[in-house]
C-alpha positions in Angstrom: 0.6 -22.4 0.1 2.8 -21.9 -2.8 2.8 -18.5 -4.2 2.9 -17.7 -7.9 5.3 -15.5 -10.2 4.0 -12.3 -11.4 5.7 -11.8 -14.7 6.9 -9.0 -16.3 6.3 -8.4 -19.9 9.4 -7.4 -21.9 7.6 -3.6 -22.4 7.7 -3.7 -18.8 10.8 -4.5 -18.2 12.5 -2.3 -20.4 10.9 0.5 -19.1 12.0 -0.4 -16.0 15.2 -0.7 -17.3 15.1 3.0 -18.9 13.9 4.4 -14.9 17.1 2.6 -13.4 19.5 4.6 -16.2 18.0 7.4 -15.8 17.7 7.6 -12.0 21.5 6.2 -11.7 23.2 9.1 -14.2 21.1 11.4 -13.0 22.3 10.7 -9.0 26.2 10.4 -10.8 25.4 14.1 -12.2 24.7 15.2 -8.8 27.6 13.1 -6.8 29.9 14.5 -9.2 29.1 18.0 -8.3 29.6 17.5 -4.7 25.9 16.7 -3.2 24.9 13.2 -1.7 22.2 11.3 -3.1 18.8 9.9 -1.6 15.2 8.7 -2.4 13.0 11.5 -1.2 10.3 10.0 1.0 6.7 11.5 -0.1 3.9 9.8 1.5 1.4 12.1 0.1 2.3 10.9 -3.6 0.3 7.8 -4.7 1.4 4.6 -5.8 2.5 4.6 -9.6 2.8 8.8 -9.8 5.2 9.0 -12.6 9.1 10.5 -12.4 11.2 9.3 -9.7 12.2 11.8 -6.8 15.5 12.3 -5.0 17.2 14.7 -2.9 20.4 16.2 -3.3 21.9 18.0 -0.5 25.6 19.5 0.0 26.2 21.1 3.2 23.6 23.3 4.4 21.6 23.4 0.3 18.7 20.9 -0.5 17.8 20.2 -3.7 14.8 18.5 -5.1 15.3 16.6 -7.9 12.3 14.7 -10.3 13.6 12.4 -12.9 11.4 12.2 -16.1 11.4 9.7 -18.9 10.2 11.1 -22.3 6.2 10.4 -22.2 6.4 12.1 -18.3 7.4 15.7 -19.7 4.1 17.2 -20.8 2.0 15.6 -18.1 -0.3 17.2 -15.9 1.0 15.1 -13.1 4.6 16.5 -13.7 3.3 20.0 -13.7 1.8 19.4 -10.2 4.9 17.9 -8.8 7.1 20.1 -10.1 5.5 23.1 -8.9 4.9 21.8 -5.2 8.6 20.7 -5.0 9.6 24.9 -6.2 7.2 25.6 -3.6 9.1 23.3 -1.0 13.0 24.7 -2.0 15.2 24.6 -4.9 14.0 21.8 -7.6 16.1 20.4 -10.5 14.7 18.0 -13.4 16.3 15.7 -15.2 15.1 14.8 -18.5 17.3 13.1 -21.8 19.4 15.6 -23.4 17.3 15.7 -26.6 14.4 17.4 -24.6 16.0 19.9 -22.3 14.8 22.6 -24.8 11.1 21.3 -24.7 11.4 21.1 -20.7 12.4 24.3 -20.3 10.1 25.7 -22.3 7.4 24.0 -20.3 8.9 25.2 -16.9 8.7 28.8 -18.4 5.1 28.3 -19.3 4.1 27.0 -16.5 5.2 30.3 -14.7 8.3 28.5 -13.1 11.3 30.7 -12.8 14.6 28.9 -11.0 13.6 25.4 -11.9 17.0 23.9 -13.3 16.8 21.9 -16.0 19.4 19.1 -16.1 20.1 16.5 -18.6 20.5 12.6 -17.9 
C-alpha cells in the first residue's frame, strides 16, 4: 500500500515557521540566563491547544513558560493555561516585543500577579 503526502499549504507552513522562531528565541532567552530548556509534557492538554509550553529549570527553580503567537494573546484558551501553570509554580510568557504592553495588561486583568512577561 503506498501511502500519500499530506500537503501543507503555504499559510500553513509559514505559521509553522513563525511557532519554530518563536519557540527557538524564546528557549535562547532562557539558556542565556542560565536555565536548561525542555518541552513540558501535558497530557491533559488536547491536540492543537494553542501556544507552545516549555520548562525552564536552573538549579533547584522551575519555570513554566507558554509561548504565544500574536492571534493566541486574547484567547480564552490562553487565559486557562496560563492560570493553571501560575497555579502549578512560577510561569513566564513569551509574546513579540510589540505586545508585551497588551499581555501584561491582560495578565493584570485576569487577576494574575507574578506572571513574567517576556519578549521573543
Amino acid at each position: 500500500m503506498e501511502g500519500t503526502r499530506n500537503r501543507v499549504p503555504p499559510a500553513g507552513r509559514a505559521l509553522e515557521q513563525g511557532w519554530r522562531e518563536a519557540v527557538i528565541r524564546s528557549s535562547e532567552s532562557l539558556r542565556r540566563e542560565g536555565f536548561t530548556v525542555s518541552n513540558e509534557v501535558a497530557p491533559h492538554r488536547r491536540r492543537g491547544a494553542e501556544g507552545a509550553g516549555l520548562l525552564a529549570a536552573n538549579g533547584g527553580r522551575v519555570v513554566r513558560v507558554i509561548v504565544l503567537l500574536d492571534k493566541d494573546i486574547e484567547s480564552r484558551q490562553t487565559q486557562a493555561r496560563v492560570r493553571a501553570a501560575y497555579r502549578r509554580g512560577e510561569t513566564r510568557v513569551f509574546v513579540r516585543w510589540p505586545l508585551r504592553w497588551r499581555m501584561l495588561s491582560n495578565v493584570a486583568r485576569w487577576g494574575l500577579r507574578g506572571v513574567a512577561v517576556s519578549t521573543w
